[in-house]
N, C-alpha and C positions, 0 to 999 in steps of 0.2 A: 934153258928156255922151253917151255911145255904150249900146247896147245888145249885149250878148256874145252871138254867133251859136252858138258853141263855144270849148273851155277843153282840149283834151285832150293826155293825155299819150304823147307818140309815139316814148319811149326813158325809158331811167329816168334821173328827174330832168326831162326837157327838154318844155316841153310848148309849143304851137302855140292864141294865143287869134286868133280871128277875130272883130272887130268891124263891126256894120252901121253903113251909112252911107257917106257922098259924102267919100272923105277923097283928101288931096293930100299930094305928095311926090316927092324929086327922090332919085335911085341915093346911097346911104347918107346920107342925112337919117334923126334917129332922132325918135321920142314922149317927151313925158313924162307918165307915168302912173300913176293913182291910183284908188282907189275911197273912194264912201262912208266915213265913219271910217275912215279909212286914220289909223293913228297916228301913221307915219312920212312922210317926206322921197319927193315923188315918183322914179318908179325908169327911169331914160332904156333905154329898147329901141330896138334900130334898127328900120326899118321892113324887114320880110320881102317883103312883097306890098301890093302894092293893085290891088283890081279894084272893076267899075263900081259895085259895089254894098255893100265889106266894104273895111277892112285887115288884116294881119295880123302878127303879130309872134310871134319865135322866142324863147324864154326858158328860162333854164336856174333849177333852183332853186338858189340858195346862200346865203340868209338869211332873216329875218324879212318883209322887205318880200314878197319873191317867192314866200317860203313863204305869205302871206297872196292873191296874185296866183294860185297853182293852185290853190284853194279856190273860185275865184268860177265860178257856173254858166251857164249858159245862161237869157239875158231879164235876168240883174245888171246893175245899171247901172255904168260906169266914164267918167272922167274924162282925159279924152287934149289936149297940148295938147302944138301944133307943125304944123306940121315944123320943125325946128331944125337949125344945123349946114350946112357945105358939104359937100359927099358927094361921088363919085366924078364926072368932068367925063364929058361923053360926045363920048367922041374915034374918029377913022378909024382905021384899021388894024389887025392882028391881037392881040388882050388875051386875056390869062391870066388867070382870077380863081383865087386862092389863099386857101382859107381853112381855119382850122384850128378845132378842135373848135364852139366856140361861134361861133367867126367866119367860119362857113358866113351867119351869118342875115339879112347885109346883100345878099348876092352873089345871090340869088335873083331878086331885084325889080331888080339891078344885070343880070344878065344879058338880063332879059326887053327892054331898054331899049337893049340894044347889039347891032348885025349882025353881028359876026364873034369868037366867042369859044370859048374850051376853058373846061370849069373841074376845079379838083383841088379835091379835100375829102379832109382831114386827119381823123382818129380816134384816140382814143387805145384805145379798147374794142371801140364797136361803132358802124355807121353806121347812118343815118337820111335820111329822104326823097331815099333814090337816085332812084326815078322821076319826083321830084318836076322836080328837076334835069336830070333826062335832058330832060325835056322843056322845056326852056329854052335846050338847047344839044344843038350834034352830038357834041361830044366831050366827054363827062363822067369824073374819071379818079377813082376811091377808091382811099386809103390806110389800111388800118388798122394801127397800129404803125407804130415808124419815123418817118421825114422824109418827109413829101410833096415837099420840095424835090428829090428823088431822081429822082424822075418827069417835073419840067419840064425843056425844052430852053428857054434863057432867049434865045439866037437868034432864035430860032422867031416871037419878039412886039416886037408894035411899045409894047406898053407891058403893065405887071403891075399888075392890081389886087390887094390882098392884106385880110386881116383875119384876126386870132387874138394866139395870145401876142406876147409882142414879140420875144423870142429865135427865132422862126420869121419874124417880118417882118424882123427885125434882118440873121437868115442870104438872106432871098429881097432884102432892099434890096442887101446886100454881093456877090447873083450877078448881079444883074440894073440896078446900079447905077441910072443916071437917068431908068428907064423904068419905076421902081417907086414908086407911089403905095400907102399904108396910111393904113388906118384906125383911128387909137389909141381905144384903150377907158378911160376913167380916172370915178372917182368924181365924182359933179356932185349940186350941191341943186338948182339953180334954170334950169338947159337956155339961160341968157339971157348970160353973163359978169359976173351980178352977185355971186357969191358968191366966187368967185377957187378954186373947190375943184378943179377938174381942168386945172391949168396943168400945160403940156408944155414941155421943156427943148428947144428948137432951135436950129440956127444963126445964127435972126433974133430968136434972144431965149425970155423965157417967151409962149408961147401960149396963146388958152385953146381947149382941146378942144371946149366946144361951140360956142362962135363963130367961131373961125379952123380949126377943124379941123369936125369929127374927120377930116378926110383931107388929107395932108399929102405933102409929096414926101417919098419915105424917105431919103432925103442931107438930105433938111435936121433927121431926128428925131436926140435923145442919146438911145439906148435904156437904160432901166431895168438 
């Protein structure tokens, strides 16, 4: 059980909670989270940040559960369990993080953790926490509209981390072929492999996204 630092909203629709406390976690590992009378199924977020003393996590609203998640204030209590999930590896040489709308919100806490990085962030409307980013890396590149993929030299990197739609990891696995690792996003109840709800179609068979993934080499995913 955590105590909310802040809950606010930093674009429409997309808001930023900060939880206190002593939490743990490895580059795209996500939470599973709930509050008090929560009537529903808790709601897996990846993890955005963690610092010595908060986590925090990047969340878009698109239903009931989340719409009940940007209501909660500051001093509510909530309910976080995990870290879950294998996340990005932290590897040598130069990495791309690519992420697209909502799948900026791994690559934050993934950048702070790696020495040599660019990152692109994708928009479909309007961006958000540019400075945030800027300050995690020397090279920060925004796209609004369009492909972000238009921007990277796939050369350039000794490996591509990516997060977003799958048709934008689908297009950055097929330019960037075996040096591209993503991060699938799929429905889950239980964050553990017990409910079978967010199996991914691969070359080594069905997976499940939160115990074999959610980060996956992109040649081995069948995209949607």
């Amino acid at each position: 059980m955590g105590k909310i630092i802040s809950n606010k909203e930093i674009s429409p629709n997309v808001y930023l909670m900060k939880v206190g406390g002593n939490y743990k976690g490895d580059m795209g590992q996500f939470y599973m989270i709930r509050c008090d009378n929560f009537p529903l199924l808790s709601r897996p977020i990846s993890i955005h940040n963690i610092e010595k003393d908060c986590i925090s996590f990047l969340y878009e609203v698109k239903g009931q559960g989340t719409e009940i998640l940007k209501n909660l204030k500051e001093d509510d209590k909530i309910i976080l369990q995990g870290p879950y999930g294998n996340g990005f590896e932290k590897r040598e040489g130069k990495i791309a993080l690519i992420g697209g709308g909502m799948g900026i919100a791994p690559l934050f806490y993934t950048a702070k953790n790696l020495d040599n990085v660019d990152i692109y962030l994708g928009f479909s409307e309007r961006s958000f926490l540019e400075k945030e980013y800027e300050g995690v890396c020397e090279n920060l590149h925004i796209k609004i509209g369009g492909y972000i993929t238009d921007m990277v030299d796939f050369d350039k990197y000794d490996y591509i981390y990516t997060c977003g739609p799958e048709k934008m990891m689908e297009k950055i696995t097929e330019m960037g072929k075996d040096k591209v690792y993503v991060s699938v996003e799929k429905h889950m109840a239980c964050g553990i492999g017990a409910c079978l709800g967010c199996n991914c179609d691969t070359k080594n068979g069905n997976k499940k996204v939160c115990k074999d993934g959610p980060v996956f080499l992109g040649e081995d995913v069948y995209y949607e």
